[in-house]
C-alpha positions in Angstrom: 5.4 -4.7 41.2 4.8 -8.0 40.2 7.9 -10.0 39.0 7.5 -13.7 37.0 9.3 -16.3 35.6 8.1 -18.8 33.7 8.3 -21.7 30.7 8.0 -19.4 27.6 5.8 -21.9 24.9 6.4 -20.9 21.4 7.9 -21.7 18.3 10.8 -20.1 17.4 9.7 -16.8 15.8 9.8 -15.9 12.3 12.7 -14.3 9.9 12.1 -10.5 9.7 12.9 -8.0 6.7 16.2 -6.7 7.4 16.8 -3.3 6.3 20.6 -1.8 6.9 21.6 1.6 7.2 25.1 3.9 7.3 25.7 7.2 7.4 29.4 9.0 6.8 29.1 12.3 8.2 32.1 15.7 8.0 34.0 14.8 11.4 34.7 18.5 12.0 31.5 19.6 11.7 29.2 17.0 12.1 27.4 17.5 9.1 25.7 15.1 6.5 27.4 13.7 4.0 25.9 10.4 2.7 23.7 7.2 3.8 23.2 3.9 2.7 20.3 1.8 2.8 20.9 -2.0 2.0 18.2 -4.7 3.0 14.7 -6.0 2.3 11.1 -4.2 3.5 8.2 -6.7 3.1 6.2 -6.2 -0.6 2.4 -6.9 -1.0 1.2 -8.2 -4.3 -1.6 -9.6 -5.5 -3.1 -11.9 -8.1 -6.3 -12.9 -8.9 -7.7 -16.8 -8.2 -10.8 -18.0 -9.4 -12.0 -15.1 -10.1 -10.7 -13.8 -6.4 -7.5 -11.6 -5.9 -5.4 -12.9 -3.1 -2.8 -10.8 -1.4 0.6 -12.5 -1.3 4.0 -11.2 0.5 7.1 -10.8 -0.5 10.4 -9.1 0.0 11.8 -5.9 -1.8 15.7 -5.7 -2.6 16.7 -2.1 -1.3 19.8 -0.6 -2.9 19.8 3.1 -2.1 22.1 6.1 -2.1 21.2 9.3 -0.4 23.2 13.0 -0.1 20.4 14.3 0.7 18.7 13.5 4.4 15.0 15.2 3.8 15.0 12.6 1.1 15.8 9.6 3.2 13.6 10.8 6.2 11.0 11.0 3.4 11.9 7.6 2.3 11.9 6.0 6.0 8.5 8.0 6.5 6.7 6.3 3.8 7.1 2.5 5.0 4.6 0.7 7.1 5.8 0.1 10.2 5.8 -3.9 9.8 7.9 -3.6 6.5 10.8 -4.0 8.2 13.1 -4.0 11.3 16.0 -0.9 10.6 19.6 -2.4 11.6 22.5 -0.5 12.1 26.1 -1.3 13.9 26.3 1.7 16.6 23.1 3.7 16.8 24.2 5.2 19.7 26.6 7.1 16.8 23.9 7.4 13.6 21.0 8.7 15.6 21.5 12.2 15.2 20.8 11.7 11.5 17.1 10.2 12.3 16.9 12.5 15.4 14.0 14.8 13.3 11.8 12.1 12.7 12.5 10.1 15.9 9.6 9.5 18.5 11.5 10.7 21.4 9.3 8.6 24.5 9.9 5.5 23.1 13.7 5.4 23.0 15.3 2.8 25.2 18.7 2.7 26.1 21.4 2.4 28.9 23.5 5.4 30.0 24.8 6.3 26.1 24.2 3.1 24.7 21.0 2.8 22.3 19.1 -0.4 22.6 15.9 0.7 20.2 14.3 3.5 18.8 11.1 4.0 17.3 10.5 6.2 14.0 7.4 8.4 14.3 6.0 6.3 11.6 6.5 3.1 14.0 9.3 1.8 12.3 11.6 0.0 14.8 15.3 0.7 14.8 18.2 -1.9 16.7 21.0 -1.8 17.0 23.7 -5.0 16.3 26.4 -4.0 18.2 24.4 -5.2 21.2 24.5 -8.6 20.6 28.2 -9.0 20.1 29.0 -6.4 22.4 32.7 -5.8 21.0 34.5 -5.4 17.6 34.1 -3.4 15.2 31.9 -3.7 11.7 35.6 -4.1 10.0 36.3 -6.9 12.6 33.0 -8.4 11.3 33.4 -8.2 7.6 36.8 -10.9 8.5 35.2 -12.5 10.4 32.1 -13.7 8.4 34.3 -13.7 5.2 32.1 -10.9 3.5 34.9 -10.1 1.1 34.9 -13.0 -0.9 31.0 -14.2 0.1 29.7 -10.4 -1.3 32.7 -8.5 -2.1 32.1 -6.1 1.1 35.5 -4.3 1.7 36.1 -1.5 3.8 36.4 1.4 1.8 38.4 4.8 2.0 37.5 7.4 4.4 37.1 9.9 1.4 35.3 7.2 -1.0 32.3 7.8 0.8 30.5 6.3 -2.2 31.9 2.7 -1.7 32.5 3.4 2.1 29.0 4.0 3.4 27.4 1.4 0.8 29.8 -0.8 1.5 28.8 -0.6 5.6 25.2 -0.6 4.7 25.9 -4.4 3.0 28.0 -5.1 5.7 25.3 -4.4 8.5 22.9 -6.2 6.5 25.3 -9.4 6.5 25.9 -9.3 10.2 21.9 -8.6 11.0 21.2 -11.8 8.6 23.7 -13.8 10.5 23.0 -13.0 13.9 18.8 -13.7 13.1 20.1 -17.0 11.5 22.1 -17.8 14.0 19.5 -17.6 16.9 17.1 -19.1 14.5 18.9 -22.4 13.4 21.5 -22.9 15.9 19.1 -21.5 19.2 15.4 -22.1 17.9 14.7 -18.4 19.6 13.3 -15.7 17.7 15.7 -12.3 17.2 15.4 -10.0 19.9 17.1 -6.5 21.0 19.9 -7.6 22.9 21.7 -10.6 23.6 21.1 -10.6 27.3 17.4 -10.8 25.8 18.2 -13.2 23.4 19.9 -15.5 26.7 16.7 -15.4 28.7 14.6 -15.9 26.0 16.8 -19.0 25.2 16.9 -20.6 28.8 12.8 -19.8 28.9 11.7 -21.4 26.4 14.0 -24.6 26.2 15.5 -25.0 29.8 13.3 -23.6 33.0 10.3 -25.9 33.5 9.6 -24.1 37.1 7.3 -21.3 37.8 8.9 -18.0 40.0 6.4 -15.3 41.2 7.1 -12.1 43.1 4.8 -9.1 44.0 6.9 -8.1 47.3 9.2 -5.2 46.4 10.8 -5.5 49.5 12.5 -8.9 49.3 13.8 -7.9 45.9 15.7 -5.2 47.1 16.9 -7.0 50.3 18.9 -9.2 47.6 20.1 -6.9 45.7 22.0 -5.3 48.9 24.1 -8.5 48.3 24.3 -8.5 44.6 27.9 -6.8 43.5 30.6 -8.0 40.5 33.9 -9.4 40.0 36.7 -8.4 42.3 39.7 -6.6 40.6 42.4 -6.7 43.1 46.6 -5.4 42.6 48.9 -7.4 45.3 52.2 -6.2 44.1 53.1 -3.3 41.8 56.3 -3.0 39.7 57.7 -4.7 36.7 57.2 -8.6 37.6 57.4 -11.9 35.5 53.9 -13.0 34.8 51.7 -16.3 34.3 48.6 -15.3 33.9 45.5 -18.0 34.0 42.1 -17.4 32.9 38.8 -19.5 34.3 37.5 -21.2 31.1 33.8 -19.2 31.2 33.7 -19.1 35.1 30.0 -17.7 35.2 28.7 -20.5 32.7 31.0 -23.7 34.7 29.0 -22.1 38.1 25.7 -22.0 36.5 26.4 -25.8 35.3 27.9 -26.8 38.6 25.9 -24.8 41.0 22.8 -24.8 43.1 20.5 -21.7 43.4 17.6 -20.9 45.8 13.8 -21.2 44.7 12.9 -17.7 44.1 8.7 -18.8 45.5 10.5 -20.2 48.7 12.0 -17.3 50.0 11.1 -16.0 54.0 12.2 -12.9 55.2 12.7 -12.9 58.9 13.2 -9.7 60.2 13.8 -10.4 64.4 16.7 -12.8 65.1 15.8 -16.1 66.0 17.7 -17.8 68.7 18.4 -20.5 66.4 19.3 -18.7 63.4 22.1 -21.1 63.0 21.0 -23.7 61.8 19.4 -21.4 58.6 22.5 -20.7 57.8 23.9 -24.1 58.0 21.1 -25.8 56.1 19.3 -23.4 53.4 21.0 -20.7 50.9 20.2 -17.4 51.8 21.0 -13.9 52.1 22.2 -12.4 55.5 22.3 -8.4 56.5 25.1 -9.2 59.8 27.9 -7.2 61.2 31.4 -9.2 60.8 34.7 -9.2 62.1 37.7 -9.8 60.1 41.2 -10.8 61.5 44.2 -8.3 60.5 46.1 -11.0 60.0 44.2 -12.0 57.0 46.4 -11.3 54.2 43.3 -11.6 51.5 40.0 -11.3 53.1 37.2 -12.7 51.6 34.4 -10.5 52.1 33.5 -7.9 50.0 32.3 -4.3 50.8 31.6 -1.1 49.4 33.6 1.5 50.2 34.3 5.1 48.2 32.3 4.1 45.8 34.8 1.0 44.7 34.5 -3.0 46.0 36.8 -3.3 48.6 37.7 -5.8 50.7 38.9 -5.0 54.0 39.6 -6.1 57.6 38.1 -4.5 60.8 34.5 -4.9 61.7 31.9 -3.9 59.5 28.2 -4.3 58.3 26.7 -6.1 54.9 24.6 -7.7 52.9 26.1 -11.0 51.6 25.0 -14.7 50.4 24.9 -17.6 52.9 27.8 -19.7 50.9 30.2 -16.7 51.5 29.3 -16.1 55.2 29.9 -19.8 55.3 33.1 -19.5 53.8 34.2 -16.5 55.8 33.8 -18.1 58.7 36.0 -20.9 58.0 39.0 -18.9 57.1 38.8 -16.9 60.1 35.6 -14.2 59.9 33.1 -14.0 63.2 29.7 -12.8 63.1 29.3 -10.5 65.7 25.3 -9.5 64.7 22.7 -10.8 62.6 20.1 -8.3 61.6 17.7 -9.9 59.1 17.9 -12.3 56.5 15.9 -14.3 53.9 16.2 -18.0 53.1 14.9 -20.0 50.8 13.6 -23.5 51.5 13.9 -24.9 48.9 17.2 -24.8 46.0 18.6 -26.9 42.5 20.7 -26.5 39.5 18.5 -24.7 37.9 21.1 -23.6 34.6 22.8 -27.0 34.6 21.1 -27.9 30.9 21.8 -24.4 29.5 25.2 -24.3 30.5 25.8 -27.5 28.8 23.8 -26.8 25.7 26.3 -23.4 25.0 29.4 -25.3 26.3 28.4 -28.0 23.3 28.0 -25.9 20.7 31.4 -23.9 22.0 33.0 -27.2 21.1 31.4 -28.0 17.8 31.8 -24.2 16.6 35.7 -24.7 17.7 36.2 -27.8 15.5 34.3 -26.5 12.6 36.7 -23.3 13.5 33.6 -21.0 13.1 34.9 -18.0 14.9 31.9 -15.7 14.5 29.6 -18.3 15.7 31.8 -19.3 18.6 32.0 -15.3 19.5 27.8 -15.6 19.3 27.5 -18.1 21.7 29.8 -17.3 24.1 28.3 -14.5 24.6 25.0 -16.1 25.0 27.1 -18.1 28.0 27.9 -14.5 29.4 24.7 -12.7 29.1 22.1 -14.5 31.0 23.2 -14.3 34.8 22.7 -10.2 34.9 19.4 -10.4 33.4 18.1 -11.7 36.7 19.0 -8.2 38.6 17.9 -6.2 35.2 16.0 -2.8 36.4 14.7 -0.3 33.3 14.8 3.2 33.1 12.2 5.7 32.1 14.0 8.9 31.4 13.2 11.1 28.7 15.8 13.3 26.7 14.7 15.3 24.0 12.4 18.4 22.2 9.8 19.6 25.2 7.7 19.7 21.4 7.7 15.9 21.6 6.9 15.1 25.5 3.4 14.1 26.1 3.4 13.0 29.5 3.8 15.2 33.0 6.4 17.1 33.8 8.1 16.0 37.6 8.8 18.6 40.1 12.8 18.5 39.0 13.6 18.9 35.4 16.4 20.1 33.4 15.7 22.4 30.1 17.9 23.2 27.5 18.0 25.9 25.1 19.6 24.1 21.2 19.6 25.6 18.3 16.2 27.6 19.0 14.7 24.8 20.7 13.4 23.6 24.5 14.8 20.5 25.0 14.8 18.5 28.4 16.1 15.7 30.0 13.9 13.9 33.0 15.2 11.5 35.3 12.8 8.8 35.4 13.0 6.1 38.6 14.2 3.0 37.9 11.8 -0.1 37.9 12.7 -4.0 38.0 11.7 -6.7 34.8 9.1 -8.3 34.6 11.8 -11.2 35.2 14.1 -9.6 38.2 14.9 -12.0 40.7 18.3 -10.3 42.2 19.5 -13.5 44.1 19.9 -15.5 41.3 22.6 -12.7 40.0 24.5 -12.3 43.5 24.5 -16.0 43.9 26.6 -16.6 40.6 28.6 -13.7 41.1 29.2 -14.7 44.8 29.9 -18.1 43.7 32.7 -16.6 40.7 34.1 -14.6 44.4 34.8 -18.0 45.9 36.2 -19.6 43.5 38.6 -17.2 42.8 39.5 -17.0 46.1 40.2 -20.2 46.6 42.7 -19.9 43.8 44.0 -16.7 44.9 44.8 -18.9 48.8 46.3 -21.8 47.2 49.0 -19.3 45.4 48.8 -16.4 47.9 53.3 -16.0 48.0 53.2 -15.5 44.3 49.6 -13.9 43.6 50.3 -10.5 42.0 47.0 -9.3 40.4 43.3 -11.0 40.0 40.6 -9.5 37.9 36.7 -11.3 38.1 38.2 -14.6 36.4 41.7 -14.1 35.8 44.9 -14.8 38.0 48.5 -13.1 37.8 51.3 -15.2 39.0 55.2 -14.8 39.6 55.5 -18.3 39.2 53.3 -21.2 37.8 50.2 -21.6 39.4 49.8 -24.6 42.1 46.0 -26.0 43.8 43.8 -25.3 40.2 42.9 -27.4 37.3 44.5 -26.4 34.4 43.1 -27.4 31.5 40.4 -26.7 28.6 37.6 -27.6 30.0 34.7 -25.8 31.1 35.6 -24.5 34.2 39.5 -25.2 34.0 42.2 -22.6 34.3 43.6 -22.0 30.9 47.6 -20.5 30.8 47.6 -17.6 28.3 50.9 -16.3 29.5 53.9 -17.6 31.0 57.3 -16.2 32.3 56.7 -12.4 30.2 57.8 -9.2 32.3 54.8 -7.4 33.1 54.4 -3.5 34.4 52.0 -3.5 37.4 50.4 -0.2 38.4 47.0 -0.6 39.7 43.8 -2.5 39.1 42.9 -1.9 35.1 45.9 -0.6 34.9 49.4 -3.1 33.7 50.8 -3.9 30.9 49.1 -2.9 27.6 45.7 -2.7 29.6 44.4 0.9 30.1 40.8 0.8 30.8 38.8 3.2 28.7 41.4 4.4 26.6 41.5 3.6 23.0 44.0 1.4 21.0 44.2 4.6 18.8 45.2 6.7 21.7 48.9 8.3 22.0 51.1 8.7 24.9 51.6 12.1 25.8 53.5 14.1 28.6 52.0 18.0 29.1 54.2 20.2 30.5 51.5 21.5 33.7 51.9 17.8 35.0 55.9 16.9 35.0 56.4 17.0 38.3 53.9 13.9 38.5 55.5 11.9 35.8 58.3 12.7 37.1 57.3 11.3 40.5 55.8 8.3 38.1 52.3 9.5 39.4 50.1 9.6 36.3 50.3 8.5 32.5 48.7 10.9 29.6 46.8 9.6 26.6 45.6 11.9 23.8 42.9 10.7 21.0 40.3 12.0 18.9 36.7 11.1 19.8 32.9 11.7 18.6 31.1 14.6 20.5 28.0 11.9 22.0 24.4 13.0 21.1 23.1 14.2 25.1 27.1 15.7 25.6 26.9 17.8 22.3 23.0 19.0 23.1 23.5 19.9 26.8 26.7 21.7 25.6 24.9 23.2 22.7 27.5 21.9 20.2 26.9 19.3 17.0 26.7 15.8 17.8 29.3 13.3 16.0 31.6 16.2 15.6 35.3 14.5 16.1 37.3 16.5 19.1 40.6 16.3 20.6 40.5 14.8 23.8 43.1 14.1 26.9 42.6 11.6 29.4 44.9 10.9 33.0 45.6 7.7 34.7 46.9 7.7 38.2 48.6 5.1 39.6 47.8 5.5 43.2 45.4 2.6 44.5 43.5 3.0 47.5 42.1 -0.5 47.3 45.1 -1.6 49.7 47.8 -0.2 51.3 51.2 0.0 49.8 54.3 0.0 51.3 56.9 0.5 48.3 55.3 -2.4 46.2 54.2 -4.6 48.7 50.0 -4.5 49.9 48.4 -5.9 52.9 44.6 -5.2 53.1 43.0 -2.1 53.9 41.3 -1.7 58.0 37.8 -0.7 58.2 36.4 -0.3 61.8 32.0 0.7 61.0 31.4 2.0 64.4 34.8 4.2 64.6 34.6 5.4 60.8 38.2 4.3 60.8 39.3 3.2 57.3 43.1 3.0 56.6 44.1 2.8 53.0 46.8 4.6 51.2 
């Protein structure tokens, strides 16, 4: 497949009709209660001119109230497919409602997560939470003032009158403010998600070079390398914390970094003799077998291992960049092999100006203390680095009624509410725009330099986390500061309960703030043995979970979830960790 980057040239896009929608649905049965549609849909009118009539367009105010959902499908149904763009803050969660009059194949999204749908009338439907990517639609109506700009409150659960109006206004709000914001501030048209809004942004104001890619191959070969943050628990126990936090780490690499010329890369496939001296003098990306000392007390290389990022010591095979085989090698690593690798001849700072341009306006939105644009374009910082190893899906899930295309060999049916329905796993192709090394390379780069910290305070080093460093004393060797780049201190001297990676303090990873601890009697030997922790919520019944389980979606249900504190990403003795052994060619891997 044919991959390109290139200078996007265009002006920045026009403003779109906005048109908001909310739904409030019966949580313990899923059922339709109300909706409410708030917004503009473009208006033709005409006058006449010389004895002519000209078409002119305009913008319709839509204030709308429905109980009854034919009557909004019918109302949707009837608009031209350019009237408007539908908005809404968590699809994912109101789709059900449109699911009758949804064309099925042209849903995109990630795992649960709805990027776009399409009505069967054409009609395109986004959602916003993808562009801030956190908070809620409550956090939102603070944050952009709406209750003394529009009088936009959040209303009672059981005023669902004022409550799903309300939302609808709300939505409308945020969707005019994020298309404003990308407009005036960015000069980029709106787009589907802020990682697309990012790459837009750096295309058509910052990369003036031209990257072109037909060769499968090489792409994969990088994205061997290409893995995340490293989340990492040295000691365990209750210990008194300072905490630091890299001041946008992935933003400070792209500004201070150099990456490789994706239309210089070379795969070679034999070992030269003098493959040396590519490692020494060009980026690149190496497939070698390594040995690690056991006396390093935090290795630097990373590996996959159980499914989780490990890093060990032992010997073992990867796939890693050439500036963190370099680095390996001077705290202690040997290449034993090298098997193939590409390198590129030719490398720059290829983000420097987009870096600065978002670290700018982080300062000027922190002045002018505009927190929601500050939020916006920090996520703009964030988002562009993944797009580069971005790969889209092509599954289908829904009615067999509504698939036009061939059924594959493997297929799952379902039989809801008198209906085929069936979900097909579709492969996985790259962007137009994947280039995976680009991705590795600032994520490899974000590895060393927390390393580097993680060395200079290795005797008190108790937990790091991507960008983040846990202390049990202040922090020595780093910049603190408030710069781009600097360590910042968001906690010193506070008593902190360690368990395992995602898992101290107040942090419990994927369990909701409106969670409760519970203890159930089946499992009291391991809290007794301080094993495990018990959370208990309530939580929606997701669309593809409900329908494969031939239940309602969006119908609340009580739900339990179990955190253990072992951690096999080192092994413990008491709460003390050295680094786990991992021998390739004997299978050996300690870890406990």
């Amino acid at each position: 497949m044919r991959r390109q980057l290139k200078a996007y040239k265009r002006k920045h896009g026009i403003h779109h009709p906005l048109l908001a929608l909310d739904f409030e649905n019966n949580p313990q049965t899923g059922a339709f209660i109300c909706a409410g549609v708030y917004g503009d849909i473009r208006h033709r009118t005409s006058h006449r001119e010389n004895g002519q009539v000209k078409v002119d367009w305009t913008t319709k105010r839509i204030n709308e109230y429905y109980t009854d959902l034919d009557e909004l499908h019918e109302f949707l149904l009837s608009l031209k497919r350019n009237a408007c763009i539908l908005i809404f803050y968590n699809l994912s969660y109101d789709r059900w409602f449109l699911d009758a009059i949804t064309n099925q194949e042209q849903t995109l999204e990630v795992g649960q997560r709805v990027i776009m749908l399409k009505l069967k009338n054409g009609l395109k439907c986004m959602d916003l939470f993808n562009h801030p990517c956190d908070g809620t639609l409550e956090n939102w109506i603070e944050y952009l003032d709406m209750t003394a700009k529009y009088g936009i409150t959040k209303a009672a659960l059981n005023d669902y009158f004022d409550r799903v109006m309300n939302d609808a206004k709300a939505t409308y709000q945020l969707g005019t403010f994020l298309e404003d914001f990308y407009y005036y501030e960015c000069g980029i048209p709106f787009q589907l998600t802020v990682g697309a809004a990012a790459m837009k942004l750096f295309t058509m104001k910052y990369f003036n070079d031209y990257w072109e890619r037909t060769d499968d191959f090489l792409s994969l070969f990088e994205r061997q390398s290409y893995v995340g943050g490293r989340a990492e628990l040295f000691k365990r126990g209750e210990i008194t914390t300072w905490s630091y936090d890299v001041n946008s780490m992935y933003l400070s690499i792209m500004r201070d970094c150099i990456f490789p010329d994706m239309l210089t890369a070379k795969y070679v496939e034999k070992c030269p003799k003098l493959w040396r001296r590519y490692l020494d003098n060009y980026l690149g990306i190496w497939n070698v077998t390594v040995r690690c000392p056991e006396s390093l007390y935090i290795p630097l290389l990373p590996l996959k291992l159980d499914g989780k990022l490990k890093f060990p010591t032992g010997e073992f095979s990867g796939t890693w960049t050439s500036v963190e085989l370099l680095e390996a090698e001077n705290i202690g690593y040997e290449i034993l092999e090298v098997k193939s690798f590409i390198y590129y001849a030719k490398a720059k700072a290829y983000f420097t100006e987009y870096a600065n341009f978002v670290w700018k306006k982080r300062i000027e939105y922190r002045k002018k203390n505009n927190k929601p644009m500050d939020k916006m374009i920090k996520r703009l910082g964030n988002a562009l680095y993944g797009k580069f190893a971005q790969r889209n899906g092509h599954d289908y899930f829904g009615r067999l009624a509504d698939f036009t295309g061939t059924l594959p060999d493997v297929v799952k049916f379902f039989d809801y509410r008198g209906e085929v329905w069936l979900q097909v796993v579709g492969e996985a192709t790259p962007s137009s725009f994947e280039f995976p090394a680009i991705s590795s390379f600032i994520t490899a780069y974000g590895r060393l330099t927390l390393h580097a910290a993680m060395t200079a305070n290795a005797d008190s080093l108790i937990y790091v986390d991507t960008d983040s460093l846990k202390l049990s004393q202040p922090a020595v060797g780093i910049s603190v500061g408030a710069d781009l780049g600097e360590w910042s201190l968001d906690l010193e001297n506070e008593a902190i309960i360690y368990h395992r990676p995602k898992l101290y303090g107040t942090k419990r990873k994927g369990v909701p703030k409106r969670a409760v601890a519970v203890c159930e009697i089946s499992r009291k030997q391991e809290y007794q043995n301080k094993e495990i922790e018990s959370w208990n919520y309530d939580k929606p019944l997701r669309y593809k979970e409900a329908i494969k389980r031939a239940l309602t979606p969006n119908v609340w249900v009580n739900t339990s979830k179990h955190l253990l504190y072992q951690d096999d990403k080192r092994l413990w003795l008491k709460n003390q960790s050295r680094p786990i052994s991992y021998y390739e060619n004997e299978d050996i891997l300690s870890s406990g």
